[in-house]
TIDREN-97480 format. One record per residue (C-alpha): z, x, y. Coordinates in steps of 0.05 Angstrom, whole numbers, plus 32768, in hexadecimal, padded with zeros to 4 digits. Layout:
<atoms>
(atom (Z X Y));
...
</atoms>
This chain:
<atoms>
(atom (8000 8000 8000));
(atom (7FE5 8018 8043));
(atom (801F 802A 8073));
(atom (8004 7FEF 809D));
(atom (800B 7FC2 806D));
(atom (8050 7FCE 805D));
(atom (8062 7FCF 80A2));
(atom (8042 7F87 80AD));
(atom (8064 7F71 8068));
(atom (8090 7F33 807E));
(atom (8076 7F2F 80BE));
(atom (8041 7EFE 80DF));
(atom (8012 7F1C 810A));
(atom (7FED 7EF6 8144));
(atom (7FB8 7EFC 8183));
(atom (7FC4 7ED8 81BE));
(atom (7FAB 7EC8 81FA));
(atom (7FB3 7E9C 8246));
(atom (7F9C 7EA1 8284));
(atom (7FBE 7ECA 82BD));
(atom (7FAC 7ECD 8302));
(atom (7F6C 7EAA 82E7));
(atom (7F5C 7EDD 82B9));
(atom (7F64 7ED7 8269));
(atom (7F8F 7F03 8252));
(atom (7FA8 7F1F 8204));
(atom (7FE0 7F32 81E6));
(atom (7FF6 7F42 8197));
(atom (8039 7F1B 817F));
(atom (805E 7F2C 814E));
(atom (8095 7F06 812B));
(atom (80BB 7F01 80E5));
(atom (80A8 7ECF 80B4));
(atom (80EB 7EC3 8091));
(atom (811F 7EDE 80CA));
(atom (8133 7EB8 8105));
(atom (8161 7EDF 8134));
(atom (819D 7EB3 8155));
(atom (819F 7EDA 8198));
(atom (814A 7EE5 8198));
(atom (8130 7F1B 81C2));
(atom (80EE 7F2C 81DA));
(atom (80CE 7F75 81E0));
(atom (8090 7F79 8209));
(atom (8072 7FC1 81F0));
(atom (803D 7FD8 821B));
(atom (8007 8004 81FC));
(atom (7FEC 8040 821A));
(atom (7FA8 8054 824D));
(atom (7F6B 803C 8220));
(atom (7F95 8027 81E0));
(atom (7F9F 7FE8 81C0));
(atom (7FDC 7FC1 81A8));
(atom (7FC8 7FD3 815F));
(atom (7FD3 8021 8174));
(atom (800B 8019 8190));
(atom (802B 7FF9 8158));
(atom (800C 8035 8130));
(atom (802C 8069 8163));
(atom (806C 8048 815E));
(atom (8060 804C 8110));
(atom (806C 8003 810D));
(atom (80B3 800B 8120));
(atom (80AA 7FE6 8161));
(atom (80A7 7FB3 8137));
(atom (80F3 7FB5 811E));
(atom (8103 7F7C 814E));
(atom (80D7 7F4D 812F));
(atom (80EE 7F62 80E3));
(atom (812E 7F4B 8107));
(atom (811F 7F0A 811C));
(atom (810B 7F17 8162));
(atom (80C3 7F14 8186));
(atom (8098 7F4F 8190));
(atom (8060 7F4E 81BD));
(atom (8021 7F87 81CD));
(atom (7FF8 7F69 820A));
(atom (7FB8 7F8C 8215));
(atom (7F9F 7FB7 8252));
(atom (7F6E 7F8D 827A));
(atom (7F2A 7F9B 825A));
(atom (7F4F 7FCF 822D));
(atom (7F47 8007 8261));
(atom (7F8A 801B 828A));
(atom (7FC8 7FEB 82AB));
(atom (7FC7 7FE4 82EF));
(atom (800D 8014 82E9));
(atom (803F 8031 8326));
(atom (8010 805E 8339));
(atom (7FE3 806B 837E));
(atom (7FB5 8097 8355));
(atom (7FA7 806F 8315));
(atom (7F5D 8053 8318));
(atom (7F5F 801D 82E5));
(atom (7F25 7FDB 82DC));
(atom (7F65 7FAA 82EA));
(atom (7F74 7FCF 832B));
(atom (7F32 7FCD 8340));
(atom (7F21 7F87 8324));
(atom (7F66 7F74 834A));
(atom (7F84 7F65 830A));
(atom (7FDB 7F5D 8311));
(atom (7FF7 7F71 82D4));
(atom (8036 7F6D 82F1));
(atom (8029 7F26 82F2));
(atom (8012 7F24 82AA));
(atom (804F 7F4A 8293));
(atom (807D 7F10 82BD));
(atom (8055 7ED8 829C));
(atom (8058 7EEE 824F));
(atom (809D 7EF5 8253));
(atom (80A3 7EAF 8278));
(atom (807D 7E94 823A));
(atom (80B0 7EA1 8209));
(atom (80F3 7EAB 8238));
(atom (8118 7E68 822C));
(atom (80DF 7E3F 8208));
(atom (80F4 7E07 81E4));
(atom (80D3 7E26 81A4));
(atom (80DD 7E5C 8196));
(atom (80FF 7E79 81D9));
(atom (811F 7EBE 81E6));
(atom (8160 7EC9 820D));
(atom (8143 7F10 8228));
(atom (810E 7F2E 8233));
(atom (8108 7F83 822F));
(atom (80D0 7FB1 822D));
(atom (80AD 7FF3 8210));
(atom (807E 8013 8234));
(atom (8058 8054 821A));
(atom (8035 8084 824B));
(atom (800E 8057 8276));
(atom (802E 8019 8256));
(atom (806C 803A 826C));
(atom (804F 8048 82B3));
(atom (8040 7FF5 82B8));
(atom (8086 7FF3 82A1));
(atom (80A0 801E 82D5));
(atom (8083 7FE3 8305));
(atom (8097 7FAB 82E7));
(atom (80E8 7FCE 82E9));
(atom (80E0 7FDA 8334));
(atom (80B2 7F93 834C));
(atom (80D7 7F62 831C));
(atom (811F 7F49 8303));
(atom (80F4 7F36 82BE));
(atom (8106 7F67 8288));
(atom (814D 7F79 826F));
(atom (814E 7FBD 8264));
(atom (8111 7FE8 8259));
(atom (8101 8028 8234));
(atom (80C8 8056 824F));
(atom (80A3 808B 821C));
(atom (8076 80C4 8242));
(atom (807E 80A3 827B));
(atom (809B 80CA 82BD));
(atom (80AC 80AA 82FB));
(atom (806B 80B3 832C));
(atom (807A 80F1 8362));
(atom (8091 80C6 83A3));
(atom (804D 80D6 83BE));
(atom (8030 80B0 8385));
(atom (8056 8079 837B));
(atom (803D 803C 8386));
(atom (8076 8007 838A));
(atom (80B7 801F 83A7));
(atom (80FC 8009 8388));
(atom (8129 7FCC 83AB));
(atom (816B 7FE9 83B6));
(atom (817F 7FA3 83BB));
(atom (8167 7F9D 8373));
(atom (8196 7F97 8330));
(atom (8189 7FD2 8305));
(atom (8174 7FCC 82BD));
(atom (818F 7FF2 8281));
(atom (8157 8032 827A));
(atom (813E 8060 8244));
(atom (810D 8097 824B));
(atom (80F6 80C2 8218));
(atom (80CC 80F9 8221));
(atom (80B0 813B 8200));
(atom (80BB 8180 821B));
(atom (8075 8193 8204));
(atom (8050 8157 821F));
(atom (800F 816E 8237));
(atom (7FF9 8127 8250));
(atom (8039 811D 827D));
(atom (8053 8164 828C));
(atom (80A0 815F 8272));
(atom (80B5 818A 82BC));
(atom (8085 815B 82E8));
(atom (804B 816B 830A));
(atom (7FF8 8153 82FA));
(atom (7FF7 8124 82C3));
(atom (7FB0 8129 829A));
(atom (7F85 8111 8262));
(atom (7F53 813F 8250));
(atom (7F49 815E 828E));
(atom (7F50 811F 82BC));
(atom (7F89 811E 82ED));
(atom (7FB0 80E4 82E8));
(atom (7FE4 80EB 831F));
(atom (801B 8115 8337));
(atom (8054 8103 830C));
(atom (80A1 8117 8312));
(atom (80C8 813D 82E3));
(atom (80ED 8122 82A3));
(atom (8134 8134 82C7));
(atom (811E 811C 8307));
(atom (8107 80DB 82EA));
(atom (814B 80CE 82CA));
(atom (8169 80E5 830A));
(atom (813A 80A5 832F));
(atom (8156 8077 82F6));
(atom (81A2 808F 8303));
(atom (81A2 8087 834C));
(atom (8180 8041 8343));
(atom (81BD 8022 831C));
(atom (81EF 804D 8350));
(atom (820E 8088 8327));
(atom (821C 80BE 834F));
(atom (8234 80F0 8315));
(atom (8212 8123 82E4));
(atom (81EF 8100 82A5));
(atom (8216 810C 825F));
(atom (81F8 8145 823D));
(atom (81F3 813D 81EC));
(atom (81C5 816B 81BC));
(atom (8198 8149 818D));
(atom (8198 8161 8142));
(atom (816E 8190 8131));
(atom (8154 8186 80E8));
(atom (8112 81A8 80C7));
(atom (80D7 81B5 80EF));
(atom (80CD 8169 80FA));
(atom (8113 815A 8124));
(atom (8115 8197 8155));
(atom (814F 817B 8176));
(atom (8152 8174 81BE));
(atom (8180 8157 81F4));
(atom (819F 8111 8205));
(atom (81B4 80FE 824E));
(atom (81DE 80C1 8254));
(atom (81F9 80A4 829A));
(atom (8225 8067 8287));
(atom (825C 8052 82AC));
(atom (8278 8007 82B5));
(atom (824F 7FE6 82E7));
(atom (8221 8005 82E1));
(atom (81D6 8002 82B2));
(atom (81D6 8038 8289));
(atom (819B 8069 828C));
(atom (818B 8094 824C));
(atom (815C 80CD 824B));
(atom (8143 80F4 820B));
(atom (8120 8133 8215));
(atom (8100 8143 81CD));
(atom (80FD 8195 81C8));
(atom (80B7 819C 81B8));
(atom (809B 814F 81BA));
(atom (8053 8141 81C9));
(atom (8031 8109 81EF));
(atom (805A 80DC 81BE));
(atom (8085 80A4 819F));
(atom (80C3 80BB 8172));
(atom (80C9 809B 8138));
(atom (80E0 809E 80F4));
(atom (8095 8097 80D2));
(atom (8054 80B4 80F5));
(atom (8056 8102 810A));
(atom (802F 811E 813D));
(atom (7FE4 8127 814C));
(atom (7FB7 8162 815C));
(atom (7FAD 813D 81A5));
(atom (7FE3 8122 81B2));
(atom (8012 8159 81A0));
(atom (8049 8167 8172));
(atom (8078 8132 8159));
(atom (80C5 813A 8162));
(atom (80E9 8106 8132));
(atom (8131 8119 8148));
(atom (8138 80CE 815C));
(atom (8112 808D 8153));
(atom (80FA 8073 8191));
(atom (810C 8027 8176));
(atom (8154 802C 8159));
(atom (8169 8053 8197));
(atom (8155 8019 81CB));
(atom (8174 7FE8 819A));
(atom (81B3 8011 81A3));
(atom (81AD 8013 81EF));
(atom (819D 7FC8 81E7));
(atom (81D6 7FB2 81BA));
(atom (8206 7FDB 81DA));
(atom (81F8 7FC4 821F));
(atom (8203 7F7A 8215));
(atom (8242 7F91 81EB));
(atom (8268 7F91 8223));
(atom (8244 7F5D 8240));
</atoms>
């Protein structure tokens, strides 16, 4: 059996669509067939520049899925014409920015379709984004109240000169995870030109200095929690957790993966000659359930 298959095994797999802003847009939903979660969530996992939902999923290696397995709703929605999101950033040249697409707007309304439905319905409603699914992300934190908490993979904050939406300080911080790898030749791990194959894509912060944006957002005014990561076989080269938590305040969670690629740590799917090396000291997916569970805890 195909590591697809068993990933899908259980679950029931859909494609949907509706019109936003008068354009029809898609989106992948994912949900259990036998498991119905008394507290349901919703995870909106955004894929990356010219991907698809089904490659994300295959990225994640199927463990974005975990929710669903749980009893909670997972949805992919789709770049507009499957090119890049119109993201946080003055420099990205996507189709929906110049087609004057708002996926802002979409990300606002699929959530709306499932928060409090009367079938079905969600209590919450969290995201994923990965590289520029994580850039989107980064707008949709700092434009709307919508999402939760939200977890961003290869996905720095945009330098000040090249960000595109600036943050409310009247706004209520979210709980935050980044996770990002130290050899990331996409999204440079100390900041600086982010590039695909030779195309700029923006000036980009650092990893430290984006968890340092995140921190100052939910008002800590100390020096993160420093804890190693295990290092275990060539696989899991360790690397370095910062935590700012504090009552009162959203906690903000950074992992910096020693040697990570352009990637998604999991516990399945290793790296790729492109994208980089793989770092499977944590799984992406179990460590933003922790953030998750733990946050409403002590709710």
């Amino acid at each position: 059996m195909s590591a697809r298959k068993r990933a899908d095994a259980g679950l029931f797999i859909a494609d949907r669509t509706m019109s936003v802003g008068g354009n029809e847009r898609q989106w992948v939903e994912v949900t259990s067939t036998t498991q119905r979660a008394a507290d349901r969530r919703l995870l909106i996992a955004a894929h990356g520049s010219n991907q698809s939902p089904g490659l994300l999923r295959s990225m994640s290696g199927y463990t974005l899925d975990d929710w669903a397995h749980a009893g909670h709703v997972v949805v992919y929605p789709r770049s507009w014409r499957g090119g890049l999101w119109n993201d946080a950033r003055t420099s990205t040249r996507s189709r929906a920015r110049e087609d004057g697409v708002d996926d802002v707007d979409f990300i606002e309304t699929l959530a709306s379709r499932y928060l409090g439905a009367t079938s079905g319905g969600v209590t919450k409603a969290f995201g994923i984004g990965y590289s520029n699914g994580g850039q989107l992300l980064i707008r949709v934190v700092l434009e709307t109240q919508v999402l939760a908490a939200a977890a961003l993979i290869c996905a720095t904050v945009p330098a000040p000169t090249n960000l595109l939406v600036e943050s409310d300080p009247n706004a209520v911080a979210i709980p935050m995870m980044l996770v990002h790898g130290t050899k990331d030749s996409i999204v440079p791990f100390n900041g600086g030109m982010a590039s695909l194959l030779g195309r700029p894509r923006g000036l980009m912060r650092s990893f430290h200095d984006s968890a340092t944006f995140w921190a100052d957002r939910a008002g800590f005014a100390t020096e993160p929690e420093t804890h190693p990561l295990d290092q275990d076989g060539r696989d899991r080269a360790g690397g370095q957790r910062l935590t700012y938590r504090a009552g009162g305040h959203a906690t903000v969670v950074a992992y910096a993966m020693t040697g990570g690629g352009h990637l998604i740590p999991n516990r399945r799917e290793a790296g790729t000659f492109l994208m980089g090396r793989g770092n499977h000291s944590i799984d992406t997916m179990t460590e933003f359930t922790h953030l998750v569970e733990t946050t409403w805890a002590r709710t």
